[in-house]
C-alpha positions as CSV (number, residue, x, y, z in Angstrom):
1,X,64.7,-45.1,-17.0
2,X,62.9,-42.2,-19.5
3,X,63.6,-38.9,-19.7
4,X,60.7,-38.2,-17.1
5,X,62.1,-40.7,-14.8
6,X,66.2,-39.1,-15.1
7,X,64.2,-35.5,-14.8
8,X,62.3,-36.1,-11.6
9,X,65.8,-38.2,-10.3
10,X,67.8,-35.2,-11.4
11,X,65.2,-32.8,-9.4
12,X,64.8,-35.0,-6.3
13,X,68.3,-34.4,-5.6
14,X,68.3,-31.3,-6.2
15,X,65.9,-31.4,-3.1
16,X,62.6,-30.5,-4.7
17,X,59.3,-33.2,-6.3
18,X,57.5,-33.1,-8.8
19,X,54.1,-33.7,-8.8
20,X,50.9,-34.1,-11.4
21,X,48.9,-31.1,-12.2
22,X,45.1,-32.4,-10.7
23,X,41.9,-31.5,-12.0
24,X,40.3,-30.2,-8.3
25,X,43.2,-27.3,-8.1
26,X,41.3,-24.1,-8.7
27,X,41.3,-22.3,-11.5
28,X,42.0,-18.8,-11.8
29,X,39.1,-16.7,-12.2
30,X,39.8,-14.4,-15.6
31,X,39.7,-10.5,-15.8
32,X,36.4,-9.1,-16.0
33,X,36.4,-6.3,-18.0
34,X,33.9,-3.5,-18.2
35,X,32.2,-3.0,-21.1
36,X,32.5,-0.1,-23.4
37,X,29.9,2.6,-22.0
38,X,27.3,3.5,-24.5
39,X,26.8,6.8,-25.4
40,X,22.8,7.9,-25.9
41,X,22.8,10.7,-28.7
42,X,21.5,13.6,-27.1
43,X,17.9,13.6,-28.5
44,X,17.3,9.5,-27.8
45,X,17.9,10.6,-24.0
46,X,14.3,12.2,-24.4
47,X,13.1,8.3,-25.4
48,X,12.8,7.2,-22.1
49,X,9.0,6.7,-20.8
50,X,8.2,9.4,-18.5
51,X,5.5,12.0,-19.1
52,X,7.9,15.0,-18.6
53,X,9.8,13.4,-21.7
54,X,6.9,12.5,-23.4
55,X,5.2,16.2,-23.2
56,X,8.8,17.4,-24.0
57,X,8.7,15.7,-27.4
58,X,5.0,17.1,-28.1
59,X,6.2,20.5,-27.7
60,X,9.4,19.7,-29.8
61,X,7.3,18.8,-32.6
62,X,5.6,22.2,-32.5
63,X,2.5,21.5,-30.6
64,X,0.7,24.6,-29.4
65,X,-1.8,24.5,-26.6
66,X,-4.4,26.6,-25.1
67,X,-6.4,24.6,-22.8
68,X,-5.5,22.1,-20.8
69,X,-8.5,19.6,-19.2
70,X,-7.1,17.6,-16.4
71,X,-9.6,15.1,-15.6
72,X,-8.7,13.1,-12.6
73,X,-6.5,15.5,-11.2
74,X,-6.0,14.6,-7.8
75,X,-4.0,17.6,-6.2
76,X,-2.4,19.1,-9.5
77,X,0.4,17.3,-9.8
78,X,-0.1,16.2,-13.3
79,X,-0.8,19.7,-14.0
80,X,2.1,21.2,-12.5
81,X,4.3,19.0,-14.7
82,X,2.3,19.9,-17.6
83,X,2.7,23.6,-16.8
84,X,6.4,23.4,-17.3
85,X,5.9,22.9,-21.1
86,X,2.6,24.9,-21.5
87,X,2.5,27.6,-19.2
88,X,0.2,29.9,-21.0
89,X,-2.2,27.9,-21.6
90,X,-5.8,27.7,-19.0
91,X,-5.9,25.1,-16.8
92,X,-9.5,22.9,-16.1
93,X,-8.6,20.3,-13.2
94,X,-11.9,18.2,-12.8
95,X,-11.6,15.7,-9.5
96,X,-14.4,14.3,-8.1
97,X,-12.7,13.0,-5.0
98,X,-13.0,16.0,-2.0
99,X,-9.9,14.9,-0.3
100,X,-8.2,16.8,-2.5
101,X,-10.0,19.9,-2.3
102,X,-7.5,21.7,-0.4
103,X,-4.9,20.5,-2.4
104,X,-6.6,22.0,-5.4
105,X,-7.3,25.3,-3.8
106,X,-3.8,25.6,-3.3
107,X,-2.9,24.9,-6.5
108,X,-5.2,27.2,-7.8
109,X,-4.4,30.2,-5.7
110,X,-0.5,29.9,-6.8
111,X,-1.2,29.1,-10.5
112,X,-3.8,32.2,-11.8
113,X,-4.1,30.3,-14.9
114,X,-5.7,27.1,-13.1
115,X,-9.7,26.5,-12.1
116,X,-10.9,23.5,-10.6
117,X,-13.9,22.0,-10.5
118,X,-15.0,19.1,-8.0
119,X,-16.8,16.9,-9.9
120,X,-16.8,13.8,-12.2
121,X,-16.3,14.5,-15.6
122,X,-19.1,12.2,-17.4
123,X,-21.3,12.1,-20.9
124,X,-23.3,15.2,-19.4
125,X,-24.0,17.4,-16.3
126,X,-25.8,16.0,-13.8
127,X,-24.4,12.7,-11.1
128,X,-22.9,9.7,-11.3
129,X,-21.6,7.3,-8.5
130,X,-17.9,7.2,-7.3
131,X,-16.2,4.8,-5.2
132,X,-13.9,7.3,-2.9
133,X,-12.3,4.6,-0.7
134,X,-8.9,4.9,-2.5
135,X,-7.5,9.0,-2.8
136,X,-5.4,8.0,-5.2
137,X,-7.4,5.4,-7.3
138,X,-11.2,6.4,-7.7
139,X,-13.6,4.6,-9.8
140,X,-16.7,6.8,-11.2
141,X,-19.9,4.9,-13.0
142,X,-23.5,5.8,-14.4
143,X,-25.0,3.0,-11.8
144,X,-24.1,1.9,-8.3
145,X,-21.8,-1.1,-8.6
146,X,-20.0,-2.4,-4.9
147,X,-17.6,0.6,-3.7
148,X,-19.3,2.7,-6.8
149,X,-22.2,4.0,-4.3
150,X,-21.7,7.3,-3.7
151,X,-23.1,10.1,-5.4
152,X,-21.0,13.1,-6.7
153,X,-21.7,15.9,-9.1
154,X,-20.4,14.9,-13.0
155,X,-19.7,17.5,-15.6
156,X,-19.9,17.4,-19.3
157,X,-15.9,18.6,-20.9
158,X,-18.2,20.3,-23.5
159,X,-20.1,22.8,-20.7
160,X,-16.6,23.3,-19.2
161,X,-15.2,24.5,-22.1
162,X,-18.7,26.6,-23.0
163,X,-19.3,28.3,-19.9
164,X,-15.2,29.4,-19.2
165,X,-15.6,30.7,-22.9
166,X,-12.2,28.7,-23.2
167,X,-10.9,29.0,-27.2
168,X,-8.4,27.7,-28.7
169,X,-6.3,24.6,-29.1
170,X,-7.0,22.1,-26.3
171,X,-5.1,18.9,-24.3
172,X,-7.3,16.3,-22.9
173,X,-6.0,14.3,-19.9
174,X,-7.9,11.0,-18.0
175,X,-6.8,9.5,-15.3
176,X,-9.8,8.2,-15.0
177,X,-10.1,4.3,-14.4
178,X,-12.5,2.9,-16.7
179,X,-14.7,5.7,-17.1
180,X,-13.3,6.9,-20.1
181,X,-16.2,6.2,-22.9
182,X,-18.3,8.2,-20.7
183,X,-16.1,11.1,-20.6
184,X,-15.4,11.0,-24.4
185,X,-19.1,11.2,-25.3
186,X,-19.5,14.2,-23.3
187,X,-16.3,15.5,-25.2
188,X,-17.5,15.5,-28.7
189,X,-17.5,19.4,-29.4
190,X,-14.1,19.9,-27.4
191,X,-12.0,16.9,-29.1
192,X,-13.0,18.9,-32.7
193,X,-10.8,21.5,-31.2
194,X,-8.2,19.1,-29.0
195,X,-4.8,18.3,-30.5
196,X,-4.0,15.7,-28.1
197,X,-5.5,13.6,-25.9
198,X,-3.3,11.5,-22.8
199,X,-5.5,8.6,-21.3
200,X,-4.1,5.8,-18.6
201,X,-5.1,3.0,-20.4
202,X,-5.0,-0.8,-19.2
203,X,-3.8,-4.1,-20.3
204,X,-6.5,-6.1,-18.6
205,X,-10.2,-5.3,-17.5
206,X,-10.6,-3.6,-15.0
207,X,-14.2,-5.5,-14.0
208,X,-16.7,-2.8,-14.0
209,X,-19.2,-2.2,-17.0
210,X,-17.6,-0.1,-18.3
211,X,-14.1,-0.3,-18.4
212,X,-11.8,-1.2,-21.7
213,X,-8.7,-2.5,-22.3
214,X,-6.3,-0.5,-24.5
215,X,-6.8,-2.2,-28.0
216,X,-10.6,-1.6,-27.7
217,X,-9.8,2.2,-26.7
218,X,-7.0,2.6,-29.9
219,X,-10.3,1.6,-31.9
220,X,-12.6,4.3,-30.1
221,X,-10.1,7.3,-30.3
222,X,-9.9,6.2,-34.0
223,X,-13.1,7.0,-34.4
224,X,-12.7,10.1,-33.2
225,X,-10.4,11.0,-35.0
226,X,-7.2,10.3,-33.4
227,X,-3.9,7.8,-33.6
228,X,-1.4,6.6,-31.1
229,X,2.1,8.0,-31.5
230,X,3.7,7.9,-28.4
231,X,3.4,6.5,-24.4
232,X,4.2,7.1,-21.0
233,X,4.6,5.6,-17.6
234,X,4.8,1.6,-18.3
235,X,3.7,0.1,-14.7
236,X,4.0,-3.9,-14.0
237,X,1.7,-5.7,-11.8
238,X,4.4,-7.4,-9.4
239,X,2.9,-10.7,-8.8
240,X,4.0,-11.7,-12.2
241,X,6.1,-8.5,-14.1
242,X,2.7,-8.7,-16.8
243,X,2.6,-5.0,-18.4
244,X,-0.6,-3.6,-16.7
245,X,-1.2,0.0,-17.3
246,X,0.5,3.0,-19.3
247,X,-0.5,6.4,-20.5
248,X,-1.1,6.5,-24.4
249,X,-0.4,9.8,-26.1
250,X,-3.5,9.9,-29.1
251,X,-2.2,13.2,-31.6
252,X,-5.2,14.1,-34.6
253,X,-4.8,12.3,-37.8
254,X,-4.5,15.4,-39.5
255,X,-0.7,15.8,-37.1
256,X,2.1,15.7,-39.5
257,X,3.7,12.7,-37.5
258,X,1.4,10.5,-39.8
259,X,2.6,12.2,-43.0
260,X,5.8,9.5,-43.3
261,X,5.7,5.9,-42.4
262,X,9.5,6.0,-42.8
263,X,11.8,5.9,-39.6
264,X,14.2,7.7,-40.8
């Protein structure tokens, strides 16, 4: 007999067995440990893709404002976060939808500073045709096209600014689905005077004639004079997570972000 065999002898008398260790025994689940929390230095808190943040950073960098143009404004909302960073400038809020015309009054009567016009902002004064169905989501075009049947008043940026006398430094804003070539070309003496420009721009078409995906806009605003330095507002289309919209932040060439290609 081995030394296993005189072992498990010695032990069975002892009253007790021994038995071999088997595979299907469960093992014992290990300590899971928490990672080390990171810590965000304070200004890289202010990276994070909301508008607030974004507008935050603009007014870090020194950016001075004296007009805003909310085009697309809905009820003011936009405006109202917009105010908390620049709230001495005058505030334009163009909607062409009338459900939110009481919304807008409101807005108007508690912020002095505010005017709002109800109408489409377009290349000139005049109409257009807006598809109203969605509050939330309207679709403005120079021809009737399905939903875009109904007719609305449209305004030229550049006769808002003339007849309000508005001087100074301006902020354009479009929330304007599609229409936004339109609204540029009736722009061109206010964006001589505008410091930044904030447009909801889309991955893919949006399927009406005039509508542009993001790229093609980047190339547009360039040749107006302006560059992309910063976003807001990433949304993904659920029925496959594919980046579909976000709001681009277009400063003047001339800003001194463009001075240093450097990151650091």
């Amino acid at each position: 007999m081995g030394i296993k065999g005189n072992i498990k002898k010695l032990v069975n008398k002892l009253g007790y067995d021994i038995k071999r260790k088997t595979s299907d025994l469960p093992t014992p689940t290990p300590e899971i440990k928490p990672q080390t929390p990171v810590v965000t230095p304070e200004w890289q808190v202010f990276t994070l893709a909301s508008t607030s943040r974004a507008l935050f950073r603009a007014v870090s960098r020194g950016l001075e404002i004296s007009n805003v143009i909310d085009i697309g404004a809905s009820n003011g909302s936009w405006s109202a976060e917009c105010m908390k960073y620049f709230p001495l400038a005058n505030y334009y809020l163009i909607e062409a939808n009338s459900f939110h015309k009481e919304g807008l009054e409101k807005f108007c009567l508690e912020n002095k500073n505010s005017k709002y016009i109800l109408a489409a902002a377009g290349s000139k004064s005049g109409e257009c045709f807006f598809d109203n169905s969605d509050p939330f989501g309207g679709v403005a075009g120079s021809k009737q096209s399905g939903n875009i049947k109904n007719r609305v008043p449209m305004v030229s940026v550049d006769d808002v600014i003339k007849e309000n006398k508005a001087k100074g430094a301006c902020l354009l804003k479009l929330d304007t689905h599609g229409f936004e070539q339109s609204i540029l070309k009736g722009s061109k003496r206010t964006l001589k005077d505008t410091q930044l420009v904030i447009i909801e721009s889309y991955i893919f078409n949006l399927g009406t004639s005039e509508s542009i995906t993001f790229d093609e806009l980047c190339r547009v605003m360039d040749s107006y004079g302006f560059r992309m330095a910063d976003f807001s507002e990433p949304l993904w289309r659920p029925k496959d997570m594919a980046l579909w919209q976000f709001d681009l932040f277009f400063y003047r060439k001339d800003n001194p972000i463009f001075n240093t290609n450097s990151y650091t």
